[in-house]
N, C-alpha and C positions, 0 to 999 in steps of 0.2 A: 513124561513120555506117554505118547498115546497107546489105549489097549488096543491089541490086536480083533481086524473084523472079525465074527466070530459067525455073522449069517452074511448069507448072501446081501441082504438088504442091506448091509454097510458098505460092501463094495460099490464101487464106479460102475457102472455098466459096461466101458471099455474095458475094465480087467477082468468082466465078467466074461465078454465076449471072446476074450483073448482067451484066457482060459478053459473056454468053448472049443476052441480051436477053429473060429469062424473069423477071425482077421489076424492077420500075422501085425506083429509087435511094429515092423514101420510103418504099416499104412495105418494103424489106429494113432501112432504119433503123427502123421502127416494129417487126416483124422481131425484129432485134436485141436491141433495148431486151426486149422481151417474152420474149425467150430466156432473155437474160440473168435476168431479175427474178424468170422460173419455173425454169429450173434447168434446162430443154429445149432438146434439141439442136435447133439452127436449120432444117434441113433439113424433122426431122419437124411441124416447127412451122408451115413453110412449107406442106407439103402438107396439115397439118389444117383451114388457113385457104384453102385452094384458090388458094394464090398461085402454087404449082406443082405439075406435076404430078409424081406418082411417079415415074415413066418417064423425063421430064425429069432429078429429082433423080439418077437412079441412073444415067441418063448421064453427068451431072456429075463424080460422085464417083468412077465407076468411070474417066474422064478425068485426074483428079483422080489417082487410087490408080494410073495405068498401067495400071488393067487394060482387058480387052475388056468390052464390056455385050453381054448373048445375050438374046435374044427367047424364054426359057427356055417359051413356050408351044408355040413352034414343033418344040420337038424331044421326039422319044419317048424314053421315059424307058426305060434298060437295066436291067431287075429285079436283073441278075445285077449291074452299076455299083454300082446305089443300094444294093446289099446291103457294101459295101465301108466305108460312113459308117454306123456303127449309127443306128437310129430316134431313140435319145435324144439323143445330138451332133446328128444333124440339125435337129430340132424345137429343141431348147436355141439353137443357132447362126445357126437358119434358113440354112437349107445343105443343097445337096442333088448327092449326087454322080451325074454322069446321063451322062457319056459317058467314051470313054479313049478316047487317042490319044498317040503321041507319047511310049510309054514313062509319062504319067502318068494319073492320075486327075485329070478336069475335075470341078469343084466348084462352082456356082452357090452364091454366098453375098449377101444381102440387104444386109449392112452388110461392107463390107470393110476397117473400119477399127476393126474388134474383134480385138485383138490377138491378146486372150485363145482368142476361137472358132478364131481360121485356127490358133494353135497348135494347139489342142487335137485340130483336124481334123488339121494334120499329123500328129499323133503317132499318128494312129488308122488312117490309111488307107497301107496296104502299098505301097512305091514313091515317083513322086512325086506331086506334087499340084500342078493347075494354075489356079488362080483366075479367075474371071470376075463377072460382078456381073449380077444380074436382077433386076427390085420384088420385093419382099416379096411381096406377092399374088400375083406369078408363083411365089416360091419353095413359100408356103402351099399354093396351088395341087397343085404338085409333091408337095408332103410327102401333102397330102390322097389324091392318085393314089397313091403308093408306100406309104404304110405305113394309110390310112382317117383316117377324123375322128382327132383327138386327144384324147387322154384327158382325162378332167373334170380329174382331179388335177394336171396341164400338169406341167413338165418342170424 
């Protein structure tokens, strides 16, 4: 018999969400089924169907992952920070490096459950690195302020 989850990081994000009280129990089964059958992570499935919203989800997940969630609108952005995560890590990663404190680099990352980005950002940015999670469209947002539109040719 398996032990019961005991953090949130062992749950599903759907029974996280549910128990949020942010999708009722059939639409995260219908949900489900339709994740599964497209090959699409549930989350982004959820918000493209307006069952949740962003903000929601990346409270969730960033709950979910231990980290903090940052209102990454709210804070100005340190030229001299963001120049630490090159343009291309960022935009690749959706990630945007925007403050320091505490001996590290703060890092707004949209998905914090890409292994591959948070390494990749580790290994780029001098010192340490401290994660946090923001929506996408805040992170966008950020990248659009720091570095202009993105290139046609994307990353």
């Amino acid at each position: 018999m398996a032990p019961a989850a005991n953090h949130e990081r062992d749950l599903p994000l759907g029974e996280l969400l549910a128990r949020a009280g942010l999708v009722a129990p059939n639409e995260l089964y219908a949900a489900l089924a339709t994740a599964r059958a497209s090959g699409r992570r549930l989350g982004d499935l959820l918000v493209d169907q307006e069952l949740v919203s962003e903000r929601d989800l990346a409270i969730v997940v960033a709950q979910q992952e231990g980290l903090e969630f940052v209102d990454l609108g709210k804070h100005d952005l340190d030229q001299q920070v963001i120049d630490v995560l090159s343009e291309r890590t960022s935009r690749r990663y959706r990630a945007v490096a925007f403050r320091s404190g505490d001996g590290a680099t703060i890092v707004a990352v949209a998905d914090p459950t890409d292994n591959e980005g948070l390494d990749a950002i580790v290994a780029e940015v001098p010192g340490g690195v401290r994660f946090v999670v923001a929506t996408a469209d805040e992170v966008d947002a950020a990248l659009t302020e720091a570095f202009g539109e993105a290139p046609a040719e994307g990353w």
